[in-house]
Rosetta silent file (secondary structure, phi, psi, omega in degrees, C-alpha in Angstrom):
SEQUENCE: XXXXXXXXXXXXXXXXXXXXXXXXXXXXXXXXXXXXXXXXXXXXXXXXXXXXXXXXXXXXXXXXXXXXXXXXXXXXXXXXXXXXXXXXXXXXXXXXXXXXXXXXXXXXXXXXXXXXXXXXXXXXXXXXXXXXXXXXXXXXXXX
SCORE:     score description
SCORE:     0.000 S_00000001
   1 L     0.000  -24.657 -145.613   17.828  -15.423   14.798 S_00000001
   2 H  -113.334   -6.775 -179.664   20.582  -16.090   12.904 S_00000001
   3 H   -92.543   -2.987  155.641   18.684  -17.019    9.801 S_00000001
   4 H   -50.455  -85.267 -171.006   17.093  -12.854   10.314 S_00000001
   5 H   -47.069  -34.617  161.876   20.632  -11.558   10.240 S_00000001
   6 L   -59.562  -39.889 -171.930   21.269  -13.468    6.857 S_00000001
   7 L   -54.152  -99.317 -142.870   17.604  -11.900    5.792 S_00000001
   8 L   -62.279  -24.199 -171.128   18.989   -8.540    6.556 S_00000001
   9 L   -83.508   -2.347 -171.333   22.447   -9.011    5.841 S_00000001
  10 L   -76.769  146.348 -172.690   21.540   -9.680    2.254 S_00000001
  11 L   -67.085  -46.246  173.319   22.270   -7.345   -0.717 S_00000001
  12 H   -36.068  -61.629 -131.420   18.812   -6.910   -1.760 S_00000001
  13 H  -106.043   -7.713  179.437   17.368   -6.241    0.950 S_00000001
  14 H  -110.426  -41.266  168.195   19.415   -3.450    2.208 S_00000001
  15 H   -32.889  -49.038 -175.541   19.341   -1.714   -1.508 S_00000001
  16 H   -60.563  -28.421 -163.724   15.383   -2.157   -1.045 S_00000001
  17 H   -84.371  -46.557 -177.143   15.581   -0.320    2.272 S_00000001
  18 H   -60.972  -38.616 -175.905   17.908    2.592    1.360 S_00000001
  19 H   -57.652  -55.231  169.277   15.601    2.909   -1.893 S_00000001
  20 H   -30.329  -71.481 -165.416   12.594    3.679    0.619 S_00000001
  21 H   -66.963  -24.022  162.555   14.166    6.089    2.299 S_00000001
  22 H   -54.620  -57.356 -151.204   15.322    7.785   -0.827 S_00000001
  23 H   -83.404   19.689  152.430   11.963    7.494   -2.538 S_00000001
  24 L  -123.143    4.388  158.412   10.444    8.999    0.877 S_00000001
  25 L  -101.049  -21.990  171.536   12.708   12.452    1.013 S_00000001
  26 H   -77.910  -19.049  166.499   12.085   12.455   -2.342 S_00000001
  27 H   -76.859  -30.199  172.048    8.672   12.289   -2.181 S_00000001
  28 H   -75.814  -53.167 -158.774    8.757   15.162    0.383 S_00000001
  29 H   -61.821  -71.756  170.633   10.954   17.317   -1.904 S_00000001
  30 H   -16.398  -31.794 -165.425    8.151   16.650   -4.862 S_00000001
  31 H   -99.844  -23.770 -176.631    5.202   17.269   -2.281 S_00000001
  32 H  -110.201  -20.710  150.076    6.900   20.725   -1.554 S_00000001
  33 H   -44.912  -71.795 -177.127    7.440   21.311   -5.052 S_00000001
  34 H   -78.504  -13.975  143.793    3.711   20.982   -5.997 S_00000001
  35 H  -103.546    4.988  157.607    2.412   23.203   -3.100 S_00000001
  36 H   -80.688  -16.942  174.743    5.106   25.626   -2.706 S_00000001
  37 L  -133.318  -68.540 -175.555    5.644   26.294   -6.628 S_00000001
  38 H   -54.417  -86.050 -151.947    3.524   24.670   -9.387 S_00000001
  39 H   -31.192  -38.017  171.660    0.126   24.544   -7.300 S_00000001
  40 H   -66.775  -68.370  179.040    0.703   28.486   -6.431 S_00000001
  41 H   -59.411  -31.304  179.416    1.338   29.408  -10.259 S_00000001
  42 H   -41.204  -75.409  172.215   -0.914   27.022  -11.143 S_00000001
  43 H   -36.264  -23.225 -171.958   -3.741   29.190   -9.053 S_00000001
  44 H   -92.034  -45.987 -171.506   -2.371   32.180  -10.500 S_00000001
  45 H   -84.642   -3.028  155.371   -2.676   31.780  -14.163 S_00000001
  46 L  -106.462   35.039  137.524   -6.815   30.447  -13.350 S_00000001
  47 L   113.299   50.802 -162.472   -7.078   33.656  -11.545 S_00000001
  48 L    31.663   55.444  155.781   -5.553   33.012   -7.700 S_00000001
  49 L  -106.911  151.226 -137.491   -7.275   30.235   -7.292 S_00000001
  50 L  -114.503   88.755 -159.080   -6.222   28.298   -4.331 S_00000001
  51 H   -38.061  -64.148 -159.113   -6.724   24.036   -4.765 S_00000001
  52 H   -26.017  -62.784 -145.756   -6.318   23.681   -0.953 S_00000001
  53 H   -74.987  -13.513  175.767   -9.705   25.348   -0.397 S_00000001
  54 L   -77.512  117.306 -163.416  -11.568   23.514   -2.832 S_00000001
  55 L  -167.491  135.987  178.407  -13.894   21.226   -0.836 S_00000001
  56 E  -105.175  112.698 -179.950  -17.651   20.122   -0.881 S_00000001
  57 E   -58.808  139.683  179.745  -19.146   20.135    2.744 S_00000001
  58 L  -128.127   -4.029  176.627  -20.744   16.861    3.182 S_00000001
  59 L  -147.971 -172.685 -173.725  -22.245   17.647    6.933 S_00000001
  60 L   -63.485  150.598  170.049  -23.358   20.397    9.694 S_00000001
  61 L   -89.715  148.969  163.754  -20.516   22.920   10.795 S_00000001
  62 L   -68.048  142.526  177.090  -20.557   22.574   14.806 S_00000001
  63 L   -55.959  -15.594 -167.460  -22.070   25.307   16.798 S_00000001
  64 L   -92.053   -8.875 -158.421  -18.819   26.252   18.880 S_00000001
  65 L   -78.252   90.309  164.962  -16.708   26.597   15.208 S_00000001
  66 L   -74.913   23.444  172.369  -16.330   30.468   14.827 S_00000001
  67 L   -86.082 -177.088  172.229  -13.991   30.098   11.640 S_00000001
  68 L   -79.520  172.478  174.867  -14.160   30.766    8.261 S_00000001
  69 L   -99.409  -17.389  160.331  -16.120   28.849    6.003 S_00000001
  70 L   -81.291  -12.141 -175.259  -13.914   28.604    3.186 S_00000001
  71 L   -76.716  113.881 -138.892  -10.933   27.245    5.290 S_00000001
  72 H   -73.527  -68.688 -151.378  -10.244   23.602    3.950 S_00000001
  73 H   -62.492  -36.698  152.041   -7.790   22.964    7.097 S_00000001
  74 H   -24.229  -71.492  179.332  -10.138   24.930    9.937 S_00000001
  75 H   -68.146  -50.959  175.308  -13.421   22.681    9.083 S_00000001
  76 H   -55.078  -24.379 -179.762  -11.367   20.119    9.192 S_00000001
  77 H   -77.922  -36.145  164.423   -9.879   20.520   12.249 S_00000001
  78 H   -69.139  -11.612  162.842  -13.506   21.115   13.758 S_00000001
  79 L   102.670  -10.227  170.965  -14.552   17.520   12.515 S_00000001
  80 L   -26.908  114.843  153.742  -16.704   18.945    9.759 S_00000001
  81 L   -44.205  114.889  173.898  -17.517   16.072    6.989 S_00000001
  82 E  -130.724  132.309  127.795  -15.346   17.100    4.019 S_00000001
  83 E   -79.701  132.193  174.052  -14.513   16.174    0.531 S_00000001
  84 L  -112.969   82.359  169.991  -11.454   17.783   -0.580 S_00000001
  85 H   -52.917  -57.638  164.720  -11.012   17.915   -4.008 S_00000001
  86 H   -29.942  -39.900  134.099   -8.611   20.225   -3.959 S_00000001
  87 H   -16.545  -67.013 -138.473   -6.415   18.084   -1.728 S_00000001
  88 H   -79.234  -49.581  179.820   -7.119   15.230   -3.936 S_00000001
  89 H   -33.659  -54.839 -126.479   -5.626   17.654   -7.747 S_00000001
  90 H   -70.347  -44.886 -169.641   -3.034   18.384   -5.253 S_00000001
  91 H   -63.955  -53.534  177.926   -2.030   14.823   -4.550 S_00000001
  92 H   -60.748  -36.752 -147.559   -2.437   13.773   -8.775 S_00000001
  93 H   -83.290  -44.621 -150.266   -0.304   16.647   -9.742 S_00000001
  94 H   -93.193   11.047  170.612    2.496   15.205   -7.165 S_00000001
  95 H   -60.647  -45.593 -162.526    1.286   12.017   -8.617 S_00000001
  96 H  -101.823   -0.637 -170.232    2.056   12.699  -12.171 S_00000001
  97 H   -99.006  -75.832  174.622    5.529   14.683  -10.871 S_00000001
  98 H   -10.466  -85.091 -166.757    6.559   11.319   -9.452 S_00000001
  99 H   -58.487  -31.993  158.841    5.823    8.936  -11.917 S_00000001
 100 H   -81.520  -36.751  162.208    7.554   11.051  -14.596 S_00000001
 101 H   -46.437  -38.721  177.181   10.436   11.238  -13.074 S_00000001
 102 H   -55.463  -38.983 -166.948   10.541    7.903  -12.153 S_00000001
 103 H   -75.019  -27.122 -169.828    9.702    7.123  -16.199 S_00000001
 104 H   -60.635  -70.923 -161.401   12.851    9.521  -16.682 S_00000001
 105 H   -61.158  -31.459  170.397   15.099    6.952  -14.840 S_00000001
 106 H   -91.529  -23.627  177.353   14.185    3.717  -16.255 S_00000001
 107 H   -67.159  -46.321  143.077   14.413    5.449  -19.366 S_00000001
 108 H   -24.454  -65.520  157.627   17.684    6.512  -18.631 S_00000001
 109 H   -27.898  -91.075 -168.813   18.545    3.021  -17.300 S_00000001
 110 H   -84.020   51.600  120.511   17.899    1.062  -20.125 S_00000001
 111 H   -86.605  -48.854  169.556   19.545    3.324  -22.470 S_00000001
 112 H   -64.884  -42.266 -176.850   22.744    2.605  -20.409 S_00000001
 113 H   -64.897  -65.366 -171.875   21.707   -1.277  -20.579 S_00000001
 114 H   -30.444  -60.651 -179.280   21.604   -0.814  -24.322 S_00000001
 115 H   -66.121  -47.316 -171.502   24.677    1.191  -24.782 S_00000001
 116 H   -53.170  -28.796 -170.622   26.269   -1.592  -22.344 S_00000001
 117 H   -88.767  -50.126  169.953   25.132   -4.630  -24.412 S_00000001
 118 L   -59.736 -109.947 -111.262   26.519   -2.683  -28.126 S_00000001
 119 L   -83.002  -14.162  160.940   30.046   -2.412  -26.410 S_00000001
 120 L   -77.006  -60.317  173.487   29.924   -6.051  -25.027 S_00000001
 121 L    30.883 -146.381 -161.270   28.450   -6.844  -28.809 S_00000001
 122 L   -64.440  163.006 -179.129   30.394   -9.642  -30.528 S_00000001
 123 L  -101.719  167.465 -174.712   33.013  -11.289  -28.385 S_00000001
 124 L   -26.116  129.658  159.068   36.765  -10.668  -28.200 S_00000001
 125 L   -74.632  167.595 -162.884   38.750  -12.557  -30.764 S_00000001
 126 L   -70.947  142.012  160.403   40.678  -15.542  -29.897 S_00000001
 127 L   -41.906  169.734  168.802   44.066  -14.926  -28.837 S_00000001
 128 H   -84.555  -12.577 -163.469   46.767  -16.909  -30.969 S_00000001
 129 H   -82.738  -75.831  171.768   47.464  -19.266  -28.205 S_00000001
 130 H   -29.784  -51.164 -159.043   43.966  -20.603  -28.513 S_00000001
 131 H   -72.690  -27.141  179.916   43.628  -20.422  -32.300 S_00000001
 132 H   -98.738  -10.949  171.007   46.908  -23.439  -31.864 S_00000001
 133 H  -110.130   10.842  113.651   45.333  -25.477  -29.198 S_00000001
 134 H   -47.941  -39.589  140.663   42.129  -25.573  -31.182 S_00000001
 135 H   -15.313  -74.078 -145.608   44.362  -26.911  -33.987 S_00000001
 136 H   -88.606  -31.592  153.897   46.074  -29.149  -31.833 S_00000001
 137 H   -91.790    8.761  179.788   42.563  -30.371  -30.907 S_00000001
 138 H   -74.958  -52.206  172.387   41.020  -30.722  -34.148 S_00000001
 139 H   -71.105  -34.027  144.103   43.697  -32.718  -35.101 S_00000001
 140 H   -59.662  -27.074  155.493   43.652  -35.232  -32.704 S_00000001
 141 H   -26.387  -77.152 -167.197   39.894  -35.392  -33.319 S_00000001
 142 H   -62.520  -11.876  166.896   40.583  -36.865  -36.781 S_00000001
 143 L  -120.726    0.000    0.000   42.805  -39.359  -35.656 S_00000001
């Protein structure tokens, strides 16, 4: 037990865990981005159409299902065999949302590493105090 509680008590390991839980509200904000705003304009400038709904029936509708027949989420609900492309754009777009931001941040990152490394860049000069007990050993050196 006590070699868990070192596991957990470790810095890594709690960074990795808060980063989850960032990168899964963030993934939520991103997911409600691309169908509450892009995915909607999207449909609108190729003429309202609507991604959810895009889906290739791959089996029989059931006899009791009185829904529509275009309804992605309906047939689905009724057990209907679906692919759902539409689903699937929906998912690359918040795919491709993601991933640039994320390339935003290590870009960002290692710009800061950069700038961090120039301003460390050569090191301080030696004090005078140094510059005489470097003297003071050079010269015992030689004799």
């Amino acid at each position: 037990m006590g070699e868990f509680k070192a596991f957990i008590a470790r810095g890594n390991v709690l960074d990795l865990a808060v980063a989850v839980i960032i990168g899964a509200a963030f993934a939520t904000i991103v997911s409600s981005l691309t169908d509450d705003v892009l995915m909607p304009v999207i449909g609108a400038i190729f003429g309202g159409l609507d991604f959810s709904n895009y889906f290739i029936r791959l089996g029989p509708i059931p006899e009791a299902y009185a829904g529509s027949l275009d309804n992605y989420a309906a047939l689905k609900e009724a057990g209907v065999p679906m692919l759902g492309y539409g689903q699937f754009i929906t998912a690359v777009v918040n795919f491709l949302i993601l991933a640039f931001i994320i390339f935003q941040f290590v870009r960002m990152a290692a710009r800061l590493s950069r700038r961090k490394e120039e301003e460390a860049g050569a090191p301080p000069a030696p004090t005078d105090e140094l510059l005489v007990l470097r003297e003071i050993r050079d010269e015992l050196k030689r004799r």
